[in-house]
N, C-alpha and C positions, 0 to 999 in steps of 0.2 A: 450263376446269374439266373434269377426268375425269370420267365416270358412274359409278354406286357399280356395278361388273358384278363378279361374282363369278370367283375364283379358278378355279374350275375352266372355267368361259366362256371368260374368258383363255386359259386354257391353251391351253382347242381353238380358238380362232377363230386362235390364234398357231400352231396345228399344220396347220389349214386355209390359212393364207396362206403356210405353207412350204410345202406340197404343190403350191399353185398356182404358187408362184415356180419350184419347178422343174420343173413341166409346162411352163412359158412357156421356160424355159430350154433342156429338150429337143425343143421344138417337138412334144410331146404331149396340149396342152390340148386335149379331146377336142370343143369348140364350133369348128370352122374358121369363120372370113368369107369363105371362098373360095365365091361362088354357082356358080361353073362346077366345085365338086366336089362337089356334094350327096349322094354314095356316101359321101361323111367325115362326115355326120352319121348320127349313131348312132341318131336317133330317128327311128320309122317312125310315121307321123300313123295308122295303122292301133292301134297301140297305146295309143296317147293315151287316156286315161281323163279322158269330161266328168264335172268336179266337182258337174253338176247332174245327173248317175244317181247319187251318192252320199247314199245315204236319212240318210247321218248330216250332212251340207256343213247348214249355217241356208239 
């Protein structure tokens, strides 16, 4: 049985799995598994924002 999820949900989550399908295709998905290229991750742990200095986070 489907979930009742709304038409526009659909939409994007079906717009989101085509953007991924063809990052995976161009070999552009910007997460690499490669540990011996950790220059291909994009995130710098310096940036990293803790959700617990977030006065707003419960």
């Amino acid at each position: 049985m489907k979930p009742n999820i709304p038409p526009e949900l659909e939409r994007y989550l079906a717009l989101c799995k085509r953007i991924y399908e063809r990052m995976e295709r161009e070999g552009t998905w910007p997460w690499p598994d490669d540990p011996d290229q950790p220059e291909l991750d994009s995130t710098d742990s310096d940036d990293v924002v803790d959700s617990g200095d977030n006065p707003l986070s419960p």
